[in-house]
C-alpha positions in Angstrom: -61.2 138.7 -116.6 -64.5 140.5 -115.7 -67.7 139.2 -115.7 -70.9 141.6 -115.5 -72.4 142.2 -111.6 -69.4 140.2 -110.2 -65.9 142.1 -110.7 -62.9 141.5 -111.6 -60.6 138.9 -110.5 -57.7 137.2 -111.5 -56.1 133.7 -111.6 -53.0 133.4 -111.6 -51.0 130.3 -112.4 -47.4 129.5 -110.8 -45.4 126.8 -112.0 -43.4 125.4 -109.0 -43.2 126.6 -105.2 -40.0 129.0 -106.7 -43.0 131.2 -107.7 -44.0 131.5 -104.4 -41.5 133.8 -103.1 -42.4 137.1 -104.2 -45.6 136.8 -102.8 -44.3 135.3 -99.2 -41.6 138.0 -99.4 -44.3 140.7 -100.2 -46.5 138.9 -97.3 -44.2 139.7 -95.1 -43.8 143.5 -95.8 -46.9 143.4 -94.5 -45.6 144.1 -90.4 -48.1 141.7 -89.0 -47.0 138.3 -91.1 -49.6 135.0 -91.3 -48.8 132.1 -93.2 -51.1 128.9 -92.7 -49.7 125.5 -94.6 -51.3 122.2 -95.2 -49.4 119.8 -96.6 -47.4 117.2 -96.7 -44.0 117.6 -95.2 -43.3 121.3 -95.0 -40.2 121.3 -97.0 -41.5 123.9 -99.8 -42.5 126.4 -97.3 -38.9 126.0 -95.0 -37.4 126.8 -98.8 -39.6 130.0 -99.1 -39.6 131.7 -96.2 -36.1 130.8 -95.2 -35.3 134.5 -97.1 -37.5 136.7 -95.4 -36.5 135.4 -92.4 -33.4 136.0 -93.3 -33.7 139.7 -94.1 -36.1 140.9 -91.0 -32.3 139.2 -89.1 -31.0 141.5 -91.1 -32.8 144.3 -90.8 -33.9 144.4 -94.5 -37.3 143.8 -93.7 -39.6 144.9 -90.5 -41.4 142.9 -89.6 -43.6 143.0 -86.3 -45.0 139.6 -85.7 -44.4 136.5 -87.3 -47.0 133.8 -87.1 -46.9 130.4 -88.8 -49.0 127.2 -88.5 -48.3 124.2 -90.4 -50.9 121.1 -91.0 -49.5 118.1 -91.8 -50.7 114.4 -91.7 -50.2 112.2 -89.3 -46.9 109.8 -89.6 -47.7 107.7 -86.8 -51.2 106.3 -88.3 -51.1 104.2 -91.3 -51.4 105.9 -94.7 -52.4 106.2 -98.1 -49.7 107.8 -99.6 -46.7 107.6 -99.1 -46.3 103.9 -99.5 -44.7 101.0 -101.0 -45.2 100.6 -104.7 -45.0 97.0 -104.8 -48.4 95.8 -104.1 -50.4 98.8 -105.5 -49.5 101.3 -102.7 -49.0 99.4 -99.1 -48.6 101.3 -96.3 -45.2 101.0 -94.4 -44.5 101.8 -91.1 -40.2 102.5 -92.8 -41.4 104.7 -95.6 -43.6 106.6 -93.0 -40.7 107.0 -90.6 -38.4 108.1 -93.4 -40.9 110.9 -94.3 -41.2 112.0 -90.4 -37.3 112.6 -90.4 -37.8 114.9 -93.5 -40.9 116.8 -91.7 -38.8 117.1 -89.0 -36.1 118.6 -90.3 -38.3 121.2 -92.3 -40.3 122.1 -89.6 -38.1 122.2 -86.8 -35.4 124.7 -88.7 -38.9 126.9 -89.5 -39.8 127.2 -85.7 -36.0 127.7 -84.6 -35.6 130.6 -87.4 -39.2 132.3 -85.9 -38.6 131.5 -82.0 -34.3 133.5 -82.7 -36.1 136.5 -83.8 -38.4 136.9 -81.1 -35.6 136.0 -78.7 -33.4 138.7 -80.2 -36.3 141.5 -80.5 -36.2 141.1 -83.8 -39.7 141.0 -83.9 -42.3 141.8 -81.1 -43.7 138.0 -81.1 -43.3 135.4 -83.6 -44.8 131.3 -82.8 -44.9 128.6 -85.4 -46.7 125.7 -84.5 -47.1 122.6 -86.1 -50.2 120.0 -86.0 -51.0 117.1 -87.5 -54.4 114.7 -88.2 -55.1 111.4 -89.7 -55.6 112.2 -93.6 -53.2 111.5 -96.8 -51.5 114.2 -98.5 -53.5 115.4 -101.7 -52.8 119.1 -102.2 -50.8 121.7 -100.6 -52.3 124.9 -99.6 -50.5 128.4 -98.7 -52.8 131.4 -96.9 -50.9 134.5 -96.8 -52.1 137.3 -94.1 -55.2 135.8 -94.7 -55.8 137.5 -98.0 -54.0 135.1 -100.9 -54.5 131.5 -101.5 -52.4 128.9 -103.4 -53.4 125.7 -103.8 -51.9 122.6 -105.8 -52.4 119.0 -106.1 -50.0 116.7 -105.3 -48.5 114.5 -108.5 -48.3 110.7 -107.0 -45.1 109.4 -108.8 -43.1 105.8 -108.2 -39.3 106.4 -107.4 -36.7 104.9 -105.3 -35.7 106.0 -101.8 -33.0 104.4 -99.2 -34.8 102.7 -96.7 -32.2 101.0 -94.0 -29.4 101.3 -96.6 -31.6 99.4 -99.5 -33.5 101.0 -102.6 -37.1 100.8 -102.1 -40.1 101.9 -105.0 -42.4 104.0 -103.2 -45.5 106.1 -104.4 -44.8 109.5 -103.5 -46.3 112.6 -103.4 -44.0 115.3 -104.9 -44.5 118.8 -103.9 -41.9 120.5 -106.2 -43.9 119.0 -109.4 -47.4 120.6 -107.8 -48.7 123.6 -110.5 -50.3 126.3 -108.0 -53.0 128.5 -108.6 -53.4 131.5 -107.0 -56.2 133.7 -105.3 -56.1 137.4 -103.7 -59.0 138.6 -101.9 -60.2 142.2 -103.2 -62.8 144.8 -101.7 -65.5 142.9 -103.7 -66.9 140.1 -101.1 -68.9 138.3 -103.9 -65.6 138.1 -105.9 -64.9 134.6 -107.0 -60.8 135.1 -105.1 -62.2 136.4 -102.4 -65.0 133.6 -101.8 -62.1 131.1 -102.5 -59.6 132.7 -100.2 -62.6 132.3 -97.6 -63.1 129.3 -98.2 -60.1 127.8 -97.8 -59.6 129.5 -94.9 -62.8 128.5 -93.3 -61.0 125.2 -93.9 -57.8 124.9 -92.7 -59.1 126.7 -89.3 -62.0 124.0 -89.2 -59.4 121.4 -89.0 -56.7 123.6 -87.4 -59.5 124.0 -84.6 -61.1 120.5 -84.7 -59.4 116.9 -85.3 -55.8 118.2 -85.7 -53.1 117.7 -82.9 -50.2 119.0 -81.4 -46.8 117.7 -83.2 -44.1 118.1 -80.6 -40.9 119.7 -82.4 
């Protein structure tokens, strides 16, 4: 789409994370690799760049540096979402511990993958941190090298879960039904992609930098 005195820019529309992987696999062609997440348990983004990672231990892919900070709310305060259905959405300190097991699984196999490579000189230097702050999990953001944005909300459904061996209704925000739309910078600084990749970086370092705090993995 072009519109007079602004440029041209493109939206692009990706149904489920799948969609993501060309582009995080392009991303990290790149030598220097940056991928910034804010969501809610990481699980989408171990699925995506478990590949890459896969090839630069392969050698199919050379990358330099590998850098990757994860945001995440904060399990240990109470929360909107997730919670127990019954009641209109309570928070429970079990559905909230269930849910920390899950980010750490995701999170912890992300920073083991990045931290080998650097070990092995795969790479010059690769970190991935993780931090957390008191919010409820809405939409899920990617930032690629700092020049693509994708950005999704989160659906709220009602399904069961195993909580201490029983079935319990929870409202739960599922990532793999989030639709993501996605932004890529260009030369033109007043295009719309460019303002919006920005932006939402402006964001997630704003928090990153601010009220968010170290999650021990």
């Amino acid at each position: 789409m072009t519109r007079q005195g602004r440029g041209t820019f493109v939206r692009q529309r990706t149904e489920r994370a799948v969609g993501l992987r060309p582009h995080v696999e392009q991303a990290f062609e790149s030598g220097d690799v940056s991928i910034d997440f804010a969501g809610f348990s990481a699980e989408t983004l171990h699925g995506v760049v478990q590949e890459p990672l896969d090839k630069i231990r392969a050698g199919r892919i050379g990358a330099k540096s590998v850098t990757i900070r994860i945001l995440l709310p904060d399990l240990s305060q109470s929360i909107g979402l997730p919670s127990l259905a019954e009641g209109g959405g309570t928070d429970s300190s079990e559905v909230r511990k269930r849910m920390s097991r899950i980010v750490s699984r995701s999170t912890q196999s992300i920073a083991d993958a990045v931290e080998e490579l650097a070990a092995l000189k795969l790479i010059e230097a690769g970190r991935a941190e993780v931090r957390v702050f008191q919010t409820s999990p809405l939409f899920k953001l990617y930032l690629l090298n700092r020049t693509e944005a994708f950005f999704g909300f989160y659906p709220v459904v009602r399904h069961s879960v195993a909580i201490k061996g029983e079935p319990v209704e929870i409202f739960d925000p599922m990532g793999k039904d989030a639709t993501l739309f996605h932004w890529a910078a260009t030369e033109d600084p007043d295009a719309i992609p460019t303002q919006y990749v920005s932006e939402a970086q402006s964001w997630f370092d704003s928090v990153w930098n601010s009220v968010a705090k170290e999650y021990a993995l």
